[in-house]
N, C-alpha and C positions, 0 to 999 in steps of 0.2 A: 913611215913609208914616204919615200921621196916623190914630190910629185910629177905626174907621169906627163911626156908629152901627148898630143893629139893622136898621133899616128902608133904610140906601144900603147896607149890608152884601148883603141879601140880594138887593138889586133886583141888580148889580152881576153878583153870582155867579150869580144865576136866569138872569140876561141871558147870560151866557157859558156855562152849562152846558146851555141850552137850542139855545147853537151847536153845541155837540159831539152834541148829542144828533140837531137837522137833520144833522149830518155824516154821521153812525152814520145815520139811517133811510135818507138819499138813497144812501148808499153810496158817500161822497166817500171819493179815498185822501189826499188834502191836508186837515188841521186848520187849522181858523182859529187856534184857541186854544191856547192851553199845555197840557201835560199837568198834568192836578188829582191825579195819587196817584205822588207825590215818595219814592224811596228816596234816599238818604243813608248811607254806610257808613262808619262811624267806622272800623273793624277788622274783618277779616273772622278774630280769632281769637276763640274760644270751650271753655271749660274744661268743659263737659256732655257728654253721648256719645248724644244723642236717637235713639233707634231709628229715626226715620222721615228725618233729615236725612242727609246727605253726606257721604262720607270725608273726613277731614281735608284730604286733599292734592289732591284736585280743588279746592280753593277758592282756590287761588292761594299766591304767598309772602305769608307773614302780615304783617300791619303795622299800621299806624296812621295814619289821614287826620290828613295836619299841618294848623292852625289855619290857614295860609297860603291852602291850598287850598280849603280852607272857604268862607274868605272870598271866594275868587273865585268858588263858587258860590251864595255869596246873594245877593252883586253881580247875579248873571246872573238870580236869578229873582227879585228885590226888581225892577228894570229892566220885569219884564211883570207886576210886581201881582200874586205867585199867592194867592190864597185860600186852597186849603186847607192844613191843615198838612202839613210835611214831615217826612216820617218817617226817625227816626234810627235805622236797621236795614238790614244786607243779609246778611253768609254769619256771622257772628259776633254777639256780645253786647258791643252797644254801651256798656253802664257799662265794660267794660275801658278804654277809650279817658278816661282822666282830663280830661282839656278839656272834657270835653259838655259842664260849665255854660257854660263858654267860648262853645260855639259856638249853646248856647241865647239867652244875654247877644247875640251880636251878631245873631242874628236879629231877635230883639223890638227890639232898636234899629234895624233894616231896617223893621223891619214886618210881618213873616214871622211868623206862628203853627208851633211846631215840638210834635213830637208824638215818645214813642219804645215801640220794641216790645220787652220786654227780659223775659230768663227769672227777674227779679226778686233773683236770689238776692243780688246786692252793692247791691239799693235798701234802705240801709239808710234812719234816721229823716235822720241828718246828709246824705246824698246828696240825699235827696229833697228837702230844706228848700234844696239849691243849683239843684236844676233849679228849683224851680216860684220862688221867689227870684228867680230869673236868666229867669224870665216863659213858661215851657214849659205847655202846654194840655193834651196828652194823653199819657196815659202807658196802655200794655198790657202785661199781664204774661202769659206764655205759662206756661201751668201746668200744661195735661195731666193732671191724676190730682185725684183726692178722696180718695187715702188715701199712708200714706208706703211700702206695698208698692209701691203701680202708680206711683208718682210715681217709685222707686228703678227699675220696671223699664222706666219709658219715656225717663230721662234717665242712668242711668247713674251717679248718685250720693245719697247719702242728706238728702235739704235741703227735703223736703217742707215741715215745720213751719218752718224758717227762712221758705222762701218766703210761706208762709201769713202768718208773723205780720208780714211785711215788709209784703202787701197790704192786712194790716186795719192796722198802723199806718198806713199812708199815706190811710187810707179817713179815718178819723180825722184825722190831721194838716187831710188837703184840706180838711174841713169845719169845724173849729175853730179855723185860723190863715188859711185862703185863702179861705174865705166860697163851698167848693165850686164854686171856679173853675179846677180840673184837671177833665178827662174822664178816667175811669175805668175801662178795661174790663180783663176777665179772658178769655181762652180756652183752648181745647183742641185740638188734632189730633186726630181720633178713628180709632183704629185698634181690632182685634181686642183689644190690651191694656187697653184704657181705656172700651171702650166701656158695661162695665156700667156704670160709673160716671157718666155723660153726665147723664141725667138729674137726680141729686142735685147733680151739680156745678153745673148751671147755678142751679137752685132754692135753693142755697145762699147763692151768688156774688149772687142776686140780692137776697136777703135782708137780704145785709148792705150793700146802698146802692149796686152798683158802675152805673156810668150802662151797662152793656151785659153781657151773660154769654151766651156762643153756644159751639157747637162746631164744629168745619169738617171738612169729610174730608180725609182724606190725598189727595197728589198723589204722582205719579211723579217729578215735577222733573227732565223731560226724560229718564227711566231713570234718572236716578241714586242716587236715592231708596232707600237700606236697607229701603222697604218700595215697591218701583217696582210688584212683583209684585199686592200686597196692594190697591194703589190701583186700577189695573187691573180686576183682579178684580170689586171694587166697584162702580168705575163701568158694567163689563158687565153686573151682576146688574142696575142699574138700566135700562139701555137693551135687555137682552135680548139682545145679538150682539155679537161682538170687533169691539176697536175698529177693526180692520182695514176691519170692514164699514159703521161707522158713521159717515158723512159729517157731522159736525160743520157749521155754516152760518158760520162764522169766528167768529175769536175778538173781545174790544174793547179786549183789551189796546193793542193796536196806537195806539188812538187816544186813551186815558189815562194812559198807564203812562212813568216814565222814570226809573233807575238810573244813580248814580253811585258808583261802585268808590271804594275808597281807594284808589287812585292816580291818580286821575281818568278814570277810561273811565268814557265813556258806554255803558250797554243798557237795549235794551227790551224784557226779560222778566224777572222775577221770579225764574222757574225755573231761568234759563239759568245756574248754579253755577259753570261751567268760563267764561263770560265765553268762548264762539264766538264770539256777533256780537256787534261794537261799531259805534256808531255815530258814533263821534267821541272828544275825551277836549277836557276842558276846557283842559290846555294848550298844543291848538291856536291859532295867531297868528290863525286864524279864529274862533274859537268863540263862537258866539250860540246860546241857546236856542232860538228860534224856528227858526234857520237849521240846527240839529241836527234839531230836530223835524219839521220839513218838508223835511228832506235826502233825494236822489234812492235813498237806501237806503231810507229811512225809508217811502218812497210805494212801493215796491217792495212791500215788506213787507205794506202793509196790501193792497195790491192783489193778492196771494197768498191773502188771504183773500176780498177779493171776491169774486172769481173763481174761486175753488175749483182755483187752482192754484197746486201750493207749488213750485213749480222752481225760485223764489230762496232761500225757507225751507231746502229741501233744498240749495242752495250754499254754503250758511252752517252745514251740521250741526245745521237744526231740522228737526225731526220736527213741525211744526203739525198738517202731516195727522193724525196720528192720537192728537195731544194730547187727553189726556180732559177737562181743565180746560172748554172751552166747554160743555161735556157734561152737568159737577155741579151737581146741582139748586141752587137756593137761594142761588147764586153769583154769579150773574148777567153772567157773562162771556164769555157769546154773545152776537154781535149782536145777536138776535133777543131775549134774555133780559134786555139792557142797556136798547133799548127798547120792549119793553114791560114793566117794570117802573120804568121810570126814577125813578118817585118815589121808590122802595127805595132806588136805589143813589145819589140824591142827599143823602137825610137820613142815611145812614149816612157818606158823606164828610165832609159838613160839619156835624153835628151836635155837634161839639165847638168850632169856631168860631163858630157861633150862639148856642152855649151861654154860650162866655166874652162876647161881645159883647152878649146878652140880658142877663147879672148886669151887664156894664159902665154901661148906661144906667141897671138899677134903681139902681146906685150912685151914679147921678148924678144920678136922681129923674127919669128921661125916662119 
């Protein structure tokens, strides 16, 4: 796919994300379009011990997406033109997975914008110079803390400063060898441990150039969450009564969201750690994007949300009903909060694809 300018770039995306957005207000449970926020899981192993993440052993047998399978899934989403980048993250830390530039290289030769969400510690100088090299756009470092106490007591080991100086060399690098054509964000979890911290962290992070510096609240991640309790809690204090009480108006996961396992299972939720519902796996003799994505599960699904009944949700061992996620402020993952705010949640998806496509034209003197 040839690369687009700034202005068919956006016409293109506006145009399609303006579908899903009629989808979302009319309350269709069929999507026209692809899902625009792409997980990818290299490995779902991970050598941290994050206080607010998942036992090791709920997240499946450990492995490694072979380059094989890879490629069958950028075949499959090069095929519908997806715009935004594909995020190379799901139960583990994707640098483990030695291929990434691999699988960066043959994106960008698709045409694919690829992005990754990584706990930073093995992004060293020489890593970094193979992704963004091999044509990667957005890189996020999950960092949780602003000092090496709370950094050791929210991951479990002592890499604070490694981490840190991994994210300002790369800040550097991006700007003086790639003309600041990586996006650059930093974040946090915020929990009870980290939260004095919040504030300075962002102010910091923003200080020193990174194109984005936010904190997010913790989630339950379907109960399974080492702080399932703590999110809970939270989200109560905010809405005022258990969630039991609190009828959420659905989620919009349902109609942007879609995960693939290293092994090739398809899901569509984030949270869902143990991999209950699948909706497919890519090496089905059927398997099409579109045709997963609008699969009679799939319409099910959303339509448990329309309707405000989860009797398939609950068939499958989700708990939507009483998911706090639609719930958290500033997240925008309630219907209702997807569209009306949709400009939010459009410039924070593609804001890194506009970005690299905006410095592309300057560099072509458009």
């Amino acid at each position: 796919m040839e690369q687009m300018k700034l202005q068919e770039l956006l016409e293109v995306t506006m145009k399609e994300e303006l579908a899903r957005y009629e989808c979302i207000k009319n309350r269709s449970a069929v999507c026209p379009v692809p899902p625009n926020h792409i997980y990818v899981e290299p490995t779902n192993k991970c050598f941290l011990k994050c206080v607010m993440c998942t036992p090791k052993e709920i997240r499946g047998e450990p492995g490694e997406m072979p380059f094989e399978l890879w490629v069958k899934i950028v075949d499959s989403l090069a095929k519908y033109n997806i715009k935004s980048p594909i995020n190379l993250i799901g139960r583990g830390e994707p640098l483990v997975n030695r291929r990434l530039p691999d699988f960066v290289r043959y994106a960008t030769e698709k045409g694919l914008e690829t992005a990754i969400i990584s706990n930073g510690v093995m992004l060293t100088e020489e890593y970094a110079i193979e992704l963004l090299d091999a044509g990667m756009k957005k890189i996020q470092f999950s960092l949780h803390a602003h000092s090496d106490e709370t950094y050791k007591k929210v991951t479990g080991v002592d890499a604070y400063e490694k981490v840190k100086n991994n994210l300002l060399g790369l800040l550097k690098l991006n700007k003086e060898r790639y003309n600041g054509k990586c996006y650059i964000n930093v974040m946090g979890v915020e929990s009870h441990i980290n939260r004095h911290e919040s504030e300075e962290f962002v102010k910091y992070w923003q200080e020193q150039g990174v194109d984005r510096a936010f904190v997010t609240p913790i989630y339950s991640i379907q109960g399974d969450s080492n702080l399932a309790d703590e999110a809970i809690e939270k989200i109560e204090e905010k809405t005022g009564a258990p969630l039991s009480k609190t009828r959420h108006k659905g989620c919009a996961y349902p109609w942007f969201f879609m995960s693939f396992r290293q092994d090739g299972t398809i899901n569509p939720c984030p949270y869902d750690f143990k991999t209950q519902f699948n909706i497919g796996s890519v090496y089905d003799d059927d398997y099409d994007l579109m045709k997963v994505w609008n699969s009679d599960a799939m319409i099910k699904f959303r339509e448990n949300h329309l309707n405000d009944d989860y009797s398939f949700c609950w068939s499958v061992n989700y708990n939507c009903e009483e998911c706090e996620v639609p719930l958290a402020p500033h997240t925008y993952k309630g219907l209702d909060q997807y569209v009306d705010d949709f400009h939010i949640v459009f410039s924070r998806e593609f804001a890194p694809v506009l970005k690299a496509a905006a410095l592309a034209d300057n560099m072509n003197g458009e």
